[in-house]
Structures are given as C-alpha cells and as structure tokens.
N, CA, C and O atoms as a GROMACS GRO file, in nm:
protein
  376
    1UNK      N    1  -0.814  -5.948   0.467
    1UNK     CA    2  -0.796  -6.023   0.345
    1UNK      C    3  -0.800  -6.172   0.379
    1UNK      O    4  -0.752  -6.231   0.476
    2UNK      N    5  -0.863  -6.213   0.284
    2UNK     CA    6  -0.865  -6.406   0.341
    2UNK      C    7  -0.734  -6.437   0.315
    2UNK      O    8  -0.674  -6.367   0.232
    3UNK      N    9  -0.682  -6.520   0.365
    3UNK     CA   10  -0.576  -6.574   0.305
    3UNK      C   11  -0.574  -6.718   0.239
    3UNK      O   12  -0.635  -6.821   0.269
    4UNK      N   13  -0.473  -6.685   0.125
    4UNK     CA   14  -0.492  -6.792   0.023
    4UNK      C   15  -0.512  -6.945   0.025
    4UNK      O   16  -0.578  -7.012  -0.055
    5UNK      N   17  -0.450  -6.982   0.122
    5UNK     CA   18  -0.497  -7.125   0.175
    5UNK      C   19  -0.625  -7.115   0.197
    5UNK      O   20  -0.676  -7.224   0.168
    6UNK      N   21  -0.707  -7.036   0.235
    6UNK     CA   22  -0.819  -7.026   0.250
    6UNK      C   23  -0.926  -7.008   0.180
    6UNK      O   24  -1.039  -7.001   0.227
    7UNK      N   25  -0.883  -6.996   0.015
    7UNK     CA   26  -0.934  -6.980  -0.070
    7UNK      C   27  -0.968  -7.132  -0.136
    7UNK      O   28  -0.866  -7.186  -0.179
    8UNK      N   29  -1.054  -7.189  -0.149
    8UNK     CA   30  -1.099  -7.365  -0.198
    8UNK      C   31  -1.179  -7.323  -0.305
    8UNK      O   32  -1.236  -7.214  -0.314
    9UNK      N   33  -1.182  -7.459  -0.427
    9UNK     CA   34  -1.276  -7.434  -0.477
    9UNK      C   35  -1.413  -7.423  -0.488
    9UNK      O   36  -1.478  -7.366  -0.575
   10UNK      N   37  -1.453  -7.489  -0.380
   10UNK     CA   38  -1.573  -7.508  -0.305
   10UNK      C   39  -1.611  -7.354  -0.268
   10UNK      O   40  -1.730  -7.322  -0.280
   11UNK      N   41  -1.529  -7.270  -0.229
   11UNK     CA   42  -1.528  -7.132  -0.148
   11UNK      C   43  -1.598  -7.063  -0.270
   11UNK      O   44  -1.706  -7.004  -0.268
   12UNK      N   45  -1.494  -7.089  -0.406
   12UNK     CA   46  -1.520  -7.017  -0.473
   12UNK      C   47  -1.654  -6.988  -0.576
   12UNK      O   48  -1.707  -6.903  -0.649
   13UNK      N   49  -1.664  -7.115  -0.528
   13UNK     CA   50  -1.855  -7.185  -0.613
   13UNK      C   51  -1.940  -7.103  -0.499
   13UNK      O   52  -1.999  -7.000  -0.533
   14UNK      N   53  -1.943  -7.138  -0.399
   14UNK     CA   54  -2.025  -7.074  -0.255
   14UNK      C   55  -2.024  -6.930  -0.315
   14UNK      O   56  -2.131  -6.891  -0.360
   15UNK      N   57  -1.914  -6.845  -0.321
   15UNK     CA   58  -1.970  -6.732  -0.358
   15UNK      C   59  -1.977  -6.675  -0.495
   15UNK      O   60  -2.015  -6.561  -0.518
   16UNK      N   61  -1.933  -6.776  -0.600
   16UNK     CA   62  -1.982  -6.707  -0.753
   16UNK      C   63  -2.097  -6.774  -0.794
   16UNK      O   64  -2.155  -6.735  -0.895
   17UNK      N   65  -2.137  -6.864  -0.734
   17UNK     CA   66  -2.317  -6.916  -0.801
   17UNK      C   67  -2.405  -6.863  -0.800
   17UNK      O   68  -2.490  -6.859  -0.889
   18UNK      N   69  -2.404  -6.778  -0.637
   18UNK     CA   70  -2.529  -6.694  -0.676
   18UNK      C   71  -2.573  -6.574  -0.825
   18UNK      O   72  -2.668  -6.554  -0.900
   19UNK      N   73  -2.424  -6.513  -0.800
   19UNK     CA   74  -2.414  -6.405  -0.926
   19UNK      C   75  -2.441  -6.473  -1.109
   19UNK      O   76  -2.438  -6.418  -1.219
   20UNK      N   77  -2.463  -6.603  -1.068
   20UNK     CA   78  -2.452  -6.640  -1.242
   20UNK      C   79  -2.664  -6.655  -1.247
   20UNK      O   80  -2.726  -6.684  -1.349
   21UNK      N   81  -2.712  -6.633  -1.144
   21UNK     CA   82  -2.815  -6.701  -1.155
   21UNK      C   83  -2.928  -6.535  -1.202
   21UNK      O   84  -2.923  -6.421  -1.155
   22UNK      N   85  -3.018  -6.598  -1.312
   22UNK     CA   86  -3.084  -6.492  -1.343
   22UNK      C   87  -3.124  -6.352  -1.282
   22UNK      O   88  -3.183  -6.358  -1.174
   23UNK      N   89  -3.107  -6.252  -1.324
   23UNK     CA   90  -3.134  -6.165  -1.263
   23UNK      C   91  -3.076  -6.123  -1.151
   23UNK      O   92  -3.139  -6.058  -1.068
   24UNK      N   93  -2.922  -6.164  -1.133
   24UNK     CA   94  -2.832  -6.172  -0.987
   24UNK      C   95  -2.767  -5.956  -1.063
   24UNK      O   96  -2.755  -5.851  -1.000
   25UNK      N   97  -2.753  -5.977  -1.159
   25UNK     CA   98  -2.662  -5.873  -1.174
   25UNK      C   99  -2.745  -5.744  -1.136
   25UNK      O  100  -2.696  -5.650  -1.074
   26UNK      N  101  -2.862  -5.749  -1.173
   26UNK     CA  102  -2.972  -5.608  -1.076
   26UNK      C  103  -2.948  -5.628  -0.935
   26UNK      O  104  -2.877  -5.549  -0.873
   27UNK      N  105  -3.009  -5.742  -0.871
   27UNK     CA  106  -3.018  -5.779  -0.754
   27UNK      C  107  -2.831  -5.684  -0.690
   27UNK      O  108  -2.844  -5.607  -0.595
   28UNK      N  109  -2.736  -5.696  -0.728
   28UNK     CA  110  -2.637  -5.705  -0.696
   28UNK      C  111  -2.594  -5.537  -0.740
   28UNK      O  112  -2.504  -5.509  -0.660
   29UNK      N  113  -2.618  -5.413  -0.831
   29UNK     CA  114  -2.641  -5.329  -0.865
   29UNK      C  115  -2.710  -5.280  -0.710
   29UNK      O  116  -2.641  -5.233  -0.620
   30UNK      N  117  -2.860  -5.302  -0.698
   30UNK     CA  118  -2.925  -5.247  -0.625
   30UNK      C  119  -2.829  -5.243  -0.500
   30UNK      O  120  -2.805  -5.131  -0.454
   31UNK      N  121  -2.771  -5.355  -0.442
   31UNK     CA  122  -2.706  -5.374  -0.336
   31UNK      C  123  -2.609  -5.278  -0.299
   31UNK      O  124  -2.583  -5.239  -0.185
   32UNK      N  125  -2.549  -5.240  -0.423
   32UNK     CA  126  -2.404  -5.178  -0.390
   32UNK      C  127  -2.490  -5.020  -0.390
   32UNK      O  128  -2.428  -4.926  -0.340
   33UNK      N  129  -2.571  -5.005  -0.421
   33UNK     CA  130  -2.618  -4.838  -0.464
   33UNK      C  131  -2.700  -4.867  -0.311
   33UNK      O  132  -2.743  -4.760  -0.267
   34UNK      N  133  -2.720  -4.940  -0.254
   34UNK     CA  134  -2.872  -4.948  -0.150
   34UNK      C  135  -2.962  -4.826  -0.202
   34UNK      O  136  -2.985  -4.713  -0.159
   35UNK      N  137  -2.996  -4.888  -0.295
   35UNK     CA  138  -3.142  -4.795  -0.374
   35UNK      C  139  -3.252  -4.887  -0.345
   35UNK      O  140  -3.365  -4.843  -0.371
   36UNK      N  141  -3.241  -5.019  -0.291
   36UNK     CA  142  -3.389  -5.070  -0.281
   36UNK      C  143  -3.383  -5.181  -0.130
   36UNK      O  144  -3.293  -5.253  -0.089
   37UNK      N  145  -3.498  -5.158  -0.087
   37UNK     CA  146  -3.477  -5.194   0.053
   37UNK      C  147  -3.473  -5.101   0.186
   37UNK      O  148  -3.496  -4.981   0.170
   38UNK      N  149  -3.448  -5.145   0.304
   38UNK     CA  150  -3.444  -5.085   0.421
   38UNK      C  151  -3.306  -5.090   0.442
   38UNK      O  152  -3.251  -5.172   0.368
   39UNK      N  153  -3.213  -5.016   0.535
   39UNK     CA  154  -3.086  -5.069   0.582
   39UNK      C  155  -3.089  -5.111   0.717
   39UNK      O  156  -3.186  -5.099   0.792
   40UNK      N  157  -2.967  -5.166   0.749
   40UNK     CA  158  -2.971  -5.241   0.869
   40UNK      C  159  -3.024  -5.159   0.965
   40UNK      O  160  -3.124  -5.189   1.030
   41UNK      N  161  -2.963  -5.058   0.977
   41UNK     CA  162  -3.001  -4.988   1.108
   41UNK      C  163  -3.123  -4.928   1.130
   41UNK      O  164  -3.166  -4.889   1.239
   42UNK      N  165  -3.183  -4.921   1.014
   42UNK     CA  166  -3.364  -4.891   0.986
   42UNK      C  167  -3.411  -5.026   1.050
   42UNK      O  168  -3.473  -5.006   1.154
   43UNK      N  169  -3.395  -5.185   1.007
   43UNK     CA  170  -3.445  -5.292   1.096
   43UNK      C  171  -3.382  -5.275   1.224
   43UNK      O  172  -3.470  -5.260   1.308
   44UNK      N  173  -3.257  -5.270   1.279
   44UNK     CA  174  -3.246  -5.319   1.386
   44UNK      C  175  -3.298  -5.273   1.486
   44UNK      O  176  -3.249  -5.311   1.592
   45UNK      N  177  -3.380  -5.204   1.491
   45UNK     CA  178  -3.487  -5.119   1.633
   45UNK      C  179  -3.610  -5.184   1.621
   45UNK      O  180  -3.697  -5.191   1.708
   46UNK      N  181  -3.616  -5.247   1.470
   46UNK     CA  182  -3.765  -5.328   1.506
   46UNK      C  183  -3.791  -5.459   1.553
   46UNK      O  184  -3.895  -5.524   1.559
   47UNK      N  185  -3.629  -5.494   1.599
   47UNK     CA  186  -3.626  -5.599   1.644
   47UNK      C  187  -3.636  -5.634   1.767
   47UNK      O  188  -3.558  -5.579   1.845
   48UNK      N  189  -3.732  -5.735   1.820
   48UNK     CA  190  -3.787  -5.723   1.957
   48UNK      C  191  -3.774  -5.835   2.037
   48UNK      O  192  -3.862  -5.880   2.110
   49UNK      N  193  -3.606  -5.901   2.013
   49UNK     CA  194  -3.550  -6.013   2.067
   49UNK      C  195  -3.425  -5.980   2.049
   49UNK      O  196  -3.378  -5.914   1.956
   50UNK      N  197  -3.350  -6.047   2.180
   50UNK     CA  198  -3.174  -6.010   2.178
   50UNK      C  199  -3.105  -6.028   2.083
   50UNK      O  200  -3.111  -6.145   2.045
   51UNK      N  201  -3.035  -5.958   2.019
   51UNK     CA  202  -2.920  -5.943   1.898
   51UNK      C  203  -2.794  -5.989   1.945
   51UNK      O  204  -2.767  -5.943   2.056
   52UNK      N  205  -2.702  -6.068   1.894
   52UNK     CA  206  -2.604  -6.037   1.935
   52UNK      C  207  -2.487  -6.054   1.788
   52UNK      O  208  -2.511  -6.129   1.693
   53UNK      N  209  -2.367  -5.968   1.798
   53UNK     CA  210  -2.364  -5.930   1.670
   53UNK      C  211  -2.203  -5.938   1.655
   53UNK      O  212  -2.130  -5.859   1.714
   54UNK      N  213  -2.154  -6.041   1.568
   54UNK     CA  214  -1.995  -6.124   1.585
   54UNK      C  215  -1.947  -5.996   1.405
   54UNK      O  216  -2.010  -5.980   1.301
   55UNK      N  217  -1.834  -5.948   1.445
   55UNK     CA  218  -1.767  -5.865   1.322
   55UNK      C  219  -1.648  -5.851   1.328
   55UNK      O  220  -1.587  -5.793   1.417
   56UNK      N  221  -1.606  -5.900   1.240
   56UNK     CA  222  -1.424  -5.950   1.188
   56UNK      C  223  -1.368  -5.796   1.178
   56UNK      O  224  -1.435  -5.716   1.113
   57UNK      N  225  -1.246  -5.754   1.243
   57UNK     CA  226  -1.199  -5.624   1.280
   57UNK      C  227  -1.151  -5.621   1.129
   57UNK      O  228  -1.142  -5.520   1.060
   58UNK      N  229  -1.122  -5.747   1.092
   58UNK     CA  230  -1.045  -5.676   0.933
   58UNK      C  231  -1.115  -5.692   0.795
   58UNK      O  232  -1.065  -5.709   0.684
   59UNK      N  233  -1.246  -5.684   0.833
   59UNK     CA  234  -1.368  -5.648   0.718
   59UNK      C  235  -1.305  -5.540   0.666
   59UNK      O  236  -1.274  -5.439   0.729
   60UNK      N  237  -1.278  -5.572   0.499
   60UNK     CA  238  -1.248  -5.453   0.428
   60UNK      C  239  -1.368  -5.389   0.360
   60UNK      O  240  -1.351  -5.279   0.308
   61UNK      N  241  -1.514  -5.458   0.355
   61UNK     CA  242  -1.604  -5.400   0.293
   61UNK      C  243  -1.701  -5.299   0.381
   61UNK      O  244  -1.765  -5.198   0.353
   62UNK      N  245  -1.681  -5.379   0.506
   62UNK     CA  246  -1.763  -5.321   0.642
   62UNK      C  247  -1.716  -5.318   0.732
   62UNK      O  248  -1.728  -5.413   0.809
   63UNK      N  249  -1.632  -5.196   0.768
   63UNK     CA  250  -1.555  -5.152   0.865
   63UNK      C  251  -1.586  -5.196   1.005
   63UNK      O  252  -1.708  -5.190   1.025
   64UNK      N  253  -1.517  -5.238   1.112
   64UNK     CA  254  -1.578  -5.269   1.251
   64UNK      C  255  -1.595  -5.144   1.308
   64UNK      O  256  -1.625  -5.163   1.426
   65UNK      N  257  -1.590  -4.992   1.277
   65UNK     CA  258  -1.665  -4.931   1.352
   65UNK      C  259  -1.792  -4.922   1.305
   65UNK      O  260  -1.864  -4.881   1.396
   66UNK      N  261  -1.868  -4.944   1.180
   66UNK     CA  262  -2.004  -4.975   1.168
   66UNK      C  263  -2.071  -5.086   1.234
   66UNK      O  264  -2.190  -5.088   1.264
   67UNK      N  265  -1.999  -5.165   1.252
   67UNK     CA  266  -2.081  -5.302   1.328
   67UNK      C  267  -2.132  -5.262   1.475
   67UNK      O  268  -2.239  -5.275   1.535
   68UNK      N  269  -1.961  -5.189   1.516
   68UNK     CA  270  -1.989  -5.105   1.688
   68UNK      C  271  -2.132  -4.979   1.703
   68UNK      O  272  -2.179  -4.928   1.804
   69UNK      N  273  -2.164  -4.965   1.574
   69UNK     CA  274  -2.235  -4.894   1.584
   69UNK      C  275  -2.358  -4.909   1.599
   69UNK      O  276  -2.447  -4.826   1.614
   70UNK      N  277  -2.362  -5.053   1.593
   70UNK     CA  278  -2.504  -5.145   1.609
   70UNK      C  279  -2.532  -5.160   1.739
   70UNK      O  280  -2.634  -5.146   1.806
   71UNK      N  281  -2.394  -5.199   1.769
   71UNK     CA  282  -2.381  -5.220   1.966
   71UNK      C  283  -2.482  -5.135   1.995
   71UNK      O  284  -2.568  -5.200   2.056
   72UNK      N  285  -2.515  -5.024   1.980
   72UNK     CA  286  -2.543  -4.916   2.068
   72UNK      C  287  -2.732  -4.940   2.084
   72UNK      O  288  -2.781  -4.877   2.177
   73UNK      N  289  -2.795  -4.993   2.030
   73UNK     CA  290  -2.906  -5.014   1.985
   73UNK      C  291  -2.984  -5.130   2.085
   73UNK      O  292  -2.955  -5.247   2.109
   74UNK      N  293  -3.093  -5.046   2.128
   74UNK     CA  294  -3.110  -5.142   2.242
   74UNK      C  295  -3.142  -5.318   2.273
   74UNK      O  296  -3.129  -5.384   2.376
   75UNK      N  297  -3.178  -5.348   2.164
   75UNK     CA  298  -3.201  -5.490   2.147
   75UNK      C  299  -3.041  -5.559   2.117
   75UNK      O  300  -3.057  -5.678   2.090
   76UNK      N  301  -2.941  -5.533   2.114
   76UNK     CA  302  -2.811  -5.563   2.097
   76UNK      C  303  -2.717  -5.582   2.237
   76UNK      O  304  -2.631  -5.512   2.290
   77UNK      N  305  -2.806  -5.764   2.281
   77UNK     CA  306  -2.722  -5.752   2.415
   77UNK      C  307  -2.574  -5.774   2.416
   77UNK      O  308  -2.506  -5.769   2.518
   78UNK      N  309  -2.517  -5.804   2.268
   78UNK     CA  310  -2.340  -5.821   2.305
   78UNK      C  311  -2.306  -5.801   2.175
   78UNK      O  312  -2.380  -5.831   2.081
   79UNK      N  313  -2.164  -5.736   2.160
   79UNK     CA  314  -2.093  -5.721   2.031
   79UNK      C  315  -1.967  -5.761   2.051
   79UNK      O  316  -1.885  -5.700   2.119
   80UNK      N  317  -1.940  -5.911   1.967
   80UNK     CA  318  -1.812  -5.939   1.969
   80UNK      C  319  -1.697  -5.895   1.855
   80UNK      O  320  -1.716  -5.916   1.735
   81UNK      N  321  -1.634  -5.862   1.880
   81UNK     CA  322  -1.518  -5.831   1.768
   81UNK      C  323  -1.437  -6.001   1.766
   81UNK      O  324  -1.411  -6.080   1.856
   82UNK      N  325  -1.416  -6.003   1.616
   82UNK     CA  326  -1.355  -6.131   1.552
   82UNK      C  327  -1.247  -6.089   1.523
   82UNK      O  328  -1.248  -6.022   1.420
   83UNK      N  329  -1.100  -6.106   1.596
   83UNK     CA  330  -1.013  -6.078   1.551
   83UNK      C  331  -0.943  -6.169   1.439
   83UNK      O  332  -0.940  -6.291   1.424
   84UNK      N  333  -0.887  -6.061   1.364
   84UNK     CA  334  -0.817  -6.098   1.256
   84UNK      C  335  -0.886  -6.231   1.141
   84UNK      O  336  -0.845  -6.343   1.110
   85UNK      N  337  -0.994  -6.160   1.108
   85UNK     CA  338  -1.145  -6.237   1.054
   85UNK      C  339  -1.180  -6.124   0.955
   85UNK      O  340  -1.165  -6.014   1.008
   86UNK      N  341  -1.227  -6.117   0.817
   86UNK     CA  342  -1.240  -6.068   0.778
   86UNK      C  343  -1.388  -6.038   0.723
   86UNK      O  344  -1.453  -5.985   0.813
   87UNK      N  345  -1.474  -6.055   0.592
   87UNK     CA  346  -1.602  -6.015   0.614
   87UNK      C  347  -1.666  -6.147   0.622
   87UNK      O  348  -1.759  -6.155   0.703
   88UNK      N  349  -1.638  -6.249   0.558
   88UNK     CA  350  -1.676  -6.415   0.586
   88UNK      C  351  -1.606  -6.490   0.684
   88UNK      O  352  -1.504  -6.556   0.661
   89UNK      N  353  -1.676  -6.475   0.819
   89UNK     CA  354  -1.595  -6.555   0.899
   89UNK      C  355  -1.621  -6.700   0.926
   89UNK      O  356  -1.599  -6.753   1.035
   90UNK      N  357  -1.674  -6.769   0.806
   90UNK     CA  358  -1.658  -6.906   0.806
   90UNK      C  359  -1.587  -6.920   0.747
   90UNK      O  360  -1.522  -7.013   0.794
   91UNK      N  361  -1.523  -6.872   0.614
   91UNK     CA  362  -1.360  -6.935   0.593
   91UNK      C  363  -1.320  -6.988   0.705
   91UNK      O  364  -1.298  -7.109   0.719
   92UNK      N  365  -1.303  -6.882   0.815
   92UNK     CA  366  -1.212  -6.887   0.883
   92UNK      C  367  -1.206  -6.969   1.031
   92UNK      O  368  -1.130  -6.948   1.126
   93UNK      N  369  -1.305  -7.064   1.018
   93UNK     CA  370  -1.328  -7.151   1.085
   93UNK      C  371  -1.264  -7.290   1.070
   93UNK      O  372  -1.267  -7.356   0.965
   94UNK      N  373  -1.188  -7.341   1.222
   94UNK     CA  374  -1.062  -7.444   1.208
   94UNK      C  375  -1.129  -7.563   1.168
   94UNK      O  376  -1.066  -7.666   1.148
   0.00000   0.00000   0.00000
C-alpha cells in the first residue's frame, strides 16, 4: 500500500490523466480482461538483450512471485526484489 504521505497531487494527476483521455476506458477494459495483446511472458523470450527486472515484494496487483517467475527466463540476467515498495516504485523514491 503507498502510504499517505506519499500520495501528492501531482501523483494523483500522473495517474488519473491518462484514464480521462478518449478512449482510455476500452483501452483499460481490455487490460484488466488481457483480451488484446501478447503477455509478458509471451515477449520476454523474444527478447535478445539482458533484462533485468526490479519488483516491490508488496505489489498488491502483481504479486512478487510472478515477477520471480520472469527470473527464470533466459535473457533475465538479475531479479531484484524492492522491499517494502509496492506496484509504483517511484513514489517511493527519497
């Protein structure tokens, strides 16, 4: 969970602007259903340069054992775990 100091209004423009902008509410539909597109782990094998792949242990939307699960993939030379970071870890930058 972010915590509330961490919440600015600036934060809050950063992530509600995109959704006001035409056609965000399909775009954003599709997302949550992944009905359109590839998923990550369908790209990440076609990738043919080192990965390296930073995931906040206390992502409530995307669990850190899915991120670990990227680790495993051969173009993925390091997986750091972000402790106590949640799914935006620039909030959480001093």
């Amino acid at each position: 969970m972010t915590p509330p100091t961490k919440v600015t209004d600036e934060l809050v423009q950063i992530i509600l602007g995109p959704g006001l902008e035409p056609g965000a509410a399909e775009v954003f539909l599709e997302f949550i259903c992944y009905s359109g597109g590839p998923l990550p782990e369908e790209l990440v094998p076609q990738v043919k340069c080192p990965i390296l792949i930073a995931w906040g242990d206390k992502d409530p939307w995307e669990p850190i054992d899915i991120g670990r699960n990227y680790g495993n993939f051969d173009f993925v030379e390091d997986f750091i775990v972000l402790p106590n970071v949640g799914h935006c870890p620039q909030v959480f930058r001093n």
